[in-house]
KESEPA-642692 format. One line per 8 residues: number of its first residue (from 1); their letters; for each residue x, y, z of N, C-alpha, C. Coordinates in nm, 2 decimals, decimal comma. Example, Ala and Ser with C-alpha at 12.3 -4.5 7.8 and 13.67 -1.06 7.14 Angstrom:
1) AS) 1,32:-0,57:0,78:1,23:-0,45:0,78:1,32:-0,33:0,78 ~ 1,28:-0,22:0,71:1,37:-0,11:0,71:1,29:0,00:0,79
END
This chain:
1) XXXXXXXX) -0,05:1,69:-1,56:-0,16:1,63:-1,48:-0,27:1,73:-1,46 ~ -0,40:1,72:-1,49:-0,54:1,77:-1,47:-0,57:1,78:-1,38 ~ -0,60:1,67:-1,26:-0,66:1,66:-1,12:-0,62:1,55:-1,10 ~ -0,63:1,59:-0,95:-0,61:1,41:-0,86:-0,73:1,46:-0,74 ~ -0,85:1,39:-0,76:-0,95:1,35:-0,63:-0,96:1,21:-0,55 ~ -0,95:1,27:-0,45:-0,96:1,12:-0,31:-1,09:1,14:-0,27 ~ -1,16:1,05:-0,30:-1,34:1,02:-0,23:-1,30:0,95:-0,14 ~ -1,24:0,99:0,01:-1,26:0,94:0,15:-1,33:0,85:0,18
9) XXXXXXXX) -1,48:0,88:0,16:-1,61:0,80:0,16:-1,57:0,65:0,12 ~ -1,56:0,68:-0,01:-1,55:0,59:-0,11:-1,42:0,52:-0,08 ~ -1,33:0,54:-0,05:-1,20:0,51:-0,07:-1,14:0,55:-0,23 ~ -1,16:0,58:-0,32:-1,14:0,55:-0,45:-1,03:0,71:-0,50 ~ -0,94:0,67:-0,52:-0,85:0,76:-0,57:-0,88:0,80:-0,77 ~ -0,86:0,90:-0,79:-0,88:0,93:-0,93:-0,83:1,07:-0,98 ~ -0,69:1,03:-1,07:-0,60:1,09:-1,12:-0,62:1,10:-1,26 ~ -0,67:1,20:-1,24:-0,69:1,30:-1,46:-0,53:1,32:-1,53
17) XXXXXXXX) -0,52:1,30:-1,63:-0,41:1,32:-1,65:-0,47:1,41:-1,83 ~ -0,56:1,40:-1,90:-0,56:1,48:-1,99:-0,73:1,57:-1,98 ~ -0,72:1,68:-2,03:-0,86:1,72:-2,04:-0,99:1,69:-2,07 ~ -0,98:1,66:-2,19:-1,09:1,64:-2,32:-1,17:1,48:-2,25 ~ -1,29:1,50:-2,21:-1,35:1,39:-2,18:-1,38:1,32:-2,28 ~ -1,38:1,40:-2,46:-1,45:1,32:-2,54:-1,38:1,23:-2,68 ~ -1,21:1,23:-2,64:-1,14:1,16:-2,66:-1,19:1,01:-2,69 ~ -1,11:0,94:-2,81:-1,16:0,83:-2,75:-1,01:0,72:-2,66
25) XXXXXXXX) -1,10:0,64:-2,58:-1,03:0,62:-2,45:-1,04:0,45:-2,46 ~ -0,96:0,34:-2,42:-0,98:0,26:-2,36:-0,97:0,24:-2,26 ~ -1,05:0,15:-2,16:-1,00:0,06:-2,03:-0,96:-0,04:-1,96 ~ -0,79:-0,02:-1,90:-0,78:-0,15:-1,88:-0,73:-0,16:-1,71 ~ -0,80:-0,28:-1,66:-0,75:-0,30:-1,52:-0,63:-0,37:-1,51 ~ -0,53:-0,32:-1,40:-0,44:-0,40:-1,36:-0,44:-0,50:-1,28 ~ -0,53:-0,46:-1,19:-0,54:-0,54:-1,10:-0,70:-0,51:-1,08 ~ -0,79:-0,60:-1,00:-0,91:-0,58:-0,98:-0,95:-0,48:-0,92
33) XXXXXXXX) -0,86:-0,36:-0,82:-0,87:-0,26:-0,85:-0,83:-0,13:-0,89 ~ -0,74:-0,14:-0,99:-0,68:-0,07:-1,05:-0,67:-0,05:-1,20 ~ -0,76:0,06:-1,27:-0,80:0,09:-1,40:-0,68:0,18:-1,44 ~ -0,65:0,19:-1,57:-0,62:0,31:-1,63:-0,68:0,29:-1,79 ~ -0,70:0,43:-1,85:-0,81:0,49:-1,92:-0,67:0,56:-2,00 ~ -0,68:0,51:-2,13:-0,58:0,58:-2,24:-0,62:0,59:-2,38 ~ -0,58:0,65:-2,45:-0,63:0,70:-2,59:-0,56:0,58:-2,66 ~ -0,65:0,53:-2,73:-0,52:0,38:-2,85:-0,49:0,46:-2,93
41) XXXXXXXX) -0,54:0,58:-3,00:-0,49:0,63:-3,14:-0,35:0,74:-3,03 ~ -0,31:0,82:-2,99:-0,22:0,88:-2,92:-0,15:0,78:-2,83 ~ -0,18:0,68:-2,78:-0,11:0,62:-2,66:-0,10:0,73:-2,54 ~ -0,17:0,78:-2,49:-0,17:0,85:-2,44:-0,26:0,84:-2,28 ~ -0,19:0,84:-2,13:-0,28:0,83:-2,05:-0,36:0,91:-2,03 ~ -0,47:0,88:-2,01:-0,61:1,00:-1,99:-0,64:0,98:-1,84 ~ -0,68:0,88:-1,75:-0,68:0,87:-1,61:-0,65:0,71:-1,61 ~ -0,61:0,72:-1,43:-0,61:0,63:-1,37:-0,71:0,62:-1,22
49) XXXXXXXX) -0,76:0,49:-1,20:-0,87:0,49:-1,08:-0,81:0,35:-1,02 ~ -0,81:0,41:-0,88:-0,75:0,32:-0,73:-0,86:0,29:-0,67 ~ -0,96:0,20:-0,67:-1,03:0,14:-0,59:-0,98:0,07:-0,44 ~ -1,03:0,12:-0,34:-1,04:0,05:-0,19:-0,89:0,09:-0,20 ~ -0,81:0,22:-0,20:-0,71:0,30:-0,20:-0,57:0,23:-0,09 ~ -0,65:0,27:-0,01:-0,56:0,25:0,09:-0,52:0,10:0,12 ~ -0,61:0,03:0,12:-0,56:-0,11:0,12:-0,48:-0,18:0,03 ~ -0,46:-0,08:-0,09:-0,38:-0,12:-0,21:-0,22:-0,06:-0,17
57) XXXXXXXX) -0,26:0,07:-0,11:-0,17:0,18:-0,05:-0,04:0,05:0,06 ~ -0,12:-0,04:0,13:-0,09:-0,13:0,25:-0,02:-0,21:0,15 ~ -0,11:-0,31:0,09:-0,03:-0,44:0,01:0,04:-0,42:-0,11 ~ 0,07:-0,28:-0,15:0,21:-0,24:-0,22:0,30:-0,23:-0,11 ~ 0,31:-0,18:-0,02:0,45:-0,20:0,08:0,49:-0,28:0,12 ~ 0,43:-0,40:0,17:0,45:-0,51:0,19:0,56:-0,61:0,10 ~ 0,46:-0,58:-0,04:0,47:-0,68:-0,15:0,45:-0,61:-0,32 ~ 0,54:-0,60:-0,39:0,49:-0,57:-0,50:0,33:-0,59:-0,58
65) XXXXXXXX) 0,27:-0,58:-0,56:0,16:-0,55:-0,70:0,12:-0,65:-0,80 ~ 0,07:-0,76:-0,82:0,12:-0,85:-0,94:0,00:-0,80:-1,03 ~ 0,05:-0,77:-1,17:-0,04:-0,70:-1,27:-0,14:-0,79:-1,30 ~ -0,20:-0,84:-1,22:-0,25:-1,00:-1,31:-0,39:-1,00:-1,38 ~ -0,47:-0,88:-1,34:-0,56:-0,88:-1,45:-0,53:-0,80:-1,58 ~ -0,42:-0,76:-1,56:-0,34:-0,71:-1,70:-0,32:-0,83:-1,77 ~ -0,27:-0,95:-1,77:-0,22:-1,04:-1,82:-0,34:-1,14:-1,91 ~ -0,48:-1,06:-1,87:-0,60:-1,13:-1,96:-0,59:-1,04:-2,05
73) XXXXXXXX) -0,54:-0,91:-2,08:-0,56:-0,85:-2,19:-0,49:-0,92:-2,30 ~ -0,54:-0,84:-2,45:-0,46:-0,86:-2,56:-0,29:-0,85:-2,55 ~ -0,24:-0,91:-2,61:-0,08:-0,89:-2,59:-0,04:-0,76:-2,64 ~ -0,14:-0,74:-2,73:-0,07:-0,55:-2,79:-0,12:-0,45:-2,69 ~ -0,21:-0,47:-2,60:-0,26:-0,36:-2,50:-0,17:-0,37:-2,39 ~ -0,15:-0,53:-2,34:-0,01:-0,51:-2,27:0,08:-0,47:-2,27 ~ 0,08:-0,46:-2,44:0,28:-0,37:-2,43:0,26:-0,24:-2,44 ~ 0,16:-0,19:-2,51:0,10:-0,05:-2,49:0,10:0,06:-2,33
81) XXXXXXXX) 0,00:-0,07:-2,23:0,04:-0,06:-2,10:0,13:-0,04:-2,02 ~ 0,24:-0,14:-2,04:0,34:-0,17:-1,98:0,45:-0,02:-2,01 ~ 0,43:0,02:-2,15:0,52:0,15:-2,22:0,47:0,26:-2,15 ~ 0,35:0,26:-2,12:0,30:0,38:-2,03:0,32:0,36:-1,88 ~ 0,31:0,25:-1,85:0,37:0,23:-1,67:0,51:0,29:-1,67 ~ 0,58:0,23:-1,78:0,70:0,28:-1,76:0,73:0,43:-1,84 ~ 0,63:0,53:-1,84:0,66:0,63:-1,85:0,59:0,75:-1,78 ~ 0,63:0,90:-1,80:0,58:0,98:-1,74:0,46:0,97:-1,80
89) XXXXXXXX) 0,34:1,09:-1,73:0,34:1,06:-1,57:0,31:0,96:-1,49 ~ 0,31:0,85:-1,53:0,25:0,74:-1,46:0,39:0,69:-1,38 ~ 0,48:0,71:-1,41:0,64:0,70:-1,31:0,58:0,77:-1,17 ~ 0,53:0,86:-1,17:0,52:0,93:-1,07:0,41:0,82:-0,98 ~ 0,36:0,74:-1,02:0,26:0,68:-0,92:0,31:0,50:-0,93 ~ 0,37:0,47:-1,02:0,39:0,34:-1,04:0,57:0,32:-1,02 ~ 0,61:0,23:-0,99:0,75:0,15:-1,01:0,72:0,01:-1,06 ~ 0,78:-0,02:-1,17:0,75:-0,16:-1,25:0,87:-0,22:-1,19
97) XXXXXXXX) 0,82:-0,36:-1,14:0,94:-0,44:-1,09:0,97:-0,54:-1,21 ~ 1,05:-0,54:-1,21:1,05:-0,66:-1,35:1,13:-0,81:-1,24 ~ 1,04:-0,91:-1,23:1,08:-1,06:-1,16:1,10:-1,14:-1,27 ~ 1,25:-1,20:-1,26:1,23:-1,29:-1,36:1,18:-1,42:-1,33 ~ 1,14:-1,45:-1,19:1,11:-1,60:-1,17:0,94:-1,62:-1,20 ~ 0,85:-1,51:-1,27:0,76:-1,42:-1,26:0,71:-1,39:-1,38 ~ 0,58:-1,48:-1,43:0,56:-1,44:-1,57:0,47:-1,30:-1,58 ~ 0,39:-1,29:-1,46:0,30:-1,16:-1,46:0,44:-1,02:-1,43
105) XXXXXXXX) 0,41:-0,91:-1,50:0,45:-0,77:-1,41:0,41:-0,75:-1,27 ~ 0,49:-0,67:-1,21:0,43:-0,64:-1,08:0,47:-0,46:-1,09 ~ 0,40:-0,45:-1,00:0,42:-0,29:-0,95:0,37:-0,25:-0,80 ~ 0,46:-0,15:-0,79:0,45:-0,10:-0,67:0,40:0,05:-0,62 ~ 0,27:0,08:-0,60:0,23:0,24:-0,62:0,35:0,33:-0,51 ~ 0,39:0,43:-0,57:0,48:0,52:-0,49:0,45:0,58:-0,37 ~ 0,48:0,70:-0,33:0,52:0,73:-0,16:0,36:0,83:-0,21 ~ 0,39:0,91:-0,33:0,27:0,99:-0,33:0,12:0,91:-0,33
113) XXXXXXXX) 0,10:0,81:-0,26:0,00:0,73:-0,31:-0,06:0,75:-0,20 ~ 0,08:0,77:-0,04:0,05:0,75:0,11:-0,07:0,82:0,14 ~ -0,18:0,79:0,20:-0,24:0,86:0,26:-0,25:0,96:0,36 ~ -0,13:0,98:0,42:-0,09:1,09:0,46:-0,07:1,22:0,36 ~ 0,03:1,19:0,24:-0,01:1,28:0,20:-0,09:1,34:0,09 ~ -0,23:1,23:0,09:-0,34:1,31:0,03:-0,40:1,40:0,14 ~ -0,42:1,35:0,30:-0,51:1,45:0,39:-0,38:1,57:0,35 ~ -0,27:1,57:0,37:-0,19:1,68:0,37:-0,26:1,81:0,28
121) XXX) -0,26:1,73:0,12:-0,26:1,80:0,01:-0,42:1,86:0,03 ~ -0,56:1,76:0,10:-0,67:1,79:0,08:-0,75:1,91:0,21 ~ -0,61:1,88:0,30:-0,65:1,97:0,43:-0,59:2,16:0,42
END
């Protein structure tokens, strides 16, 4: 992992995961606010972006995550996706729930997501 920046301001969390900005990269949201940015020729995550953070931070505890604007993508970007949710490093910020009553994925961002411990890490 590259960097992880929290804009406070903004709310917007944004986690680098490879160097080279000039890669080339696709974008796909999971949810309306949640991007991740990956290489199609490597499969490879390049970043992910948490919009309005903390309130995503709230309604993953609650309730799983439902991937649902993942579910407009192509079916090959989905499983592309899905292979990267379920691997490092994106394990470290995601848990895939698999529902079978449940045609969308869900997920649940992990403990390092808490806002607590970004002031920790940023203080």
């Amino acid at each position: 992992m590259k960097a992880i920046h929290y804009d406070a301001e903004g709310d917007i969390l944004s986690v680098t995961f490879a160097g080279s900005t000039t890669q080339p990269h696709t974008g796909v949201e999971l949810t309306e606010n949640i991007v991740l940015y990956y290489n199609p020729q490597t499969q490879q995550p390049l970043k992910l972006i948490v919009v309005s953070y903390q309130a995503m931070v709230r309604a993953s505890g609650r309730a799983p995550l439902a991937l649902d604007t993942l579910a407009h993508a192509p079916t090959s970007v989905q499983s592309t996706v899905m292979t990267l949710l379920r691997s490092a490093p994106l394990t470290a910020f995601f848990q895939i729930v698999e529902r079978p009553e449940s045609v969308l994925p869900t997920g649940r961002l992990r403990e390092i997501f808490a806002p607590s411990t970004w002031l920790m890490a940023s203080g």
